[in-house]
C-alpha positions in Angstrom: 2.5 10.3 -68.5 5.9 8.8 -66.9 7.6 12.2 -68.1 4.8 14.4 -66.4 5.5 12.3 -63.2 9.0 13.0 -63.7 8.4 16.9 -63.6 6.4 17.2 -60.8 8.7 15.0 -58.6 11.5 17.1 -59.8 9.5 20.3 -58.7 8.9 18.7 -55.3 12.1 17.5 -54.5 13.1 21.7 -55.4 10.4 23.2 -53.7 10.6 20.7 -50.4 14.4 21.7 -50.7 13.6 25.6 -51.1 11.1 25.1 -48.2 14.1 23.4 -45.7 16.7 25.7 -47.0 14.2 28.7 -45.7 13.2 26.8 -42.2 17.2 26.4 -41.2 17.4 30.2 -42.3 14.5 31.4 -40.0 15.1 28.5 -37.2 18.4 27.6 -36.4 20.7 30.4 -37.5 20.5 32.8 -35.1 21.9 36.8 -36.3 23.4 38.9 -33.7 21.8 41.7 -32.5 22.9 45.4 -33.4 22.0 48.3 -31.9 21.5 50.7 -34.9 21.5 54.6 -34.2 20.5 57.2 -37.1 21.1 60.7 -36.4 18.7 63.0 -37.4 19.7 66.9 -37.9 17.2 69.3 -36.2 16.5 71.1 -39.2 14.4 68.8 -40.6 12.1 69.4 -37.2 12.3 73.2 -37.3 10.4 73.4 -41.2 7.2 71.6 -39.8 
């Protein structure tokens, strides 16, 4: 029973670290912003 305790504190202590790891990614890193620009040929409009 001690060992089954064990386990699951483990796989708390992982997934409440997994959890943080994920909130500082989404929260308090901030990307910069691109502007991204794709040319497209026309000839790929003229078919239709």
């Amino acid at each position: 029973m001690l060992a089954l305790l064990r386990f699951l504190f483990f796989l708390g202590l992982l997934g409440g670290a997994g959890y943080g790891i994920l909130y500082v990614l989404a929260e308090v890193i901030d990307p910069p912003n691109q502007e991204i620009i794709i040319p497209i040929p026309s000839d790929k409009f003229k078919n239709q």
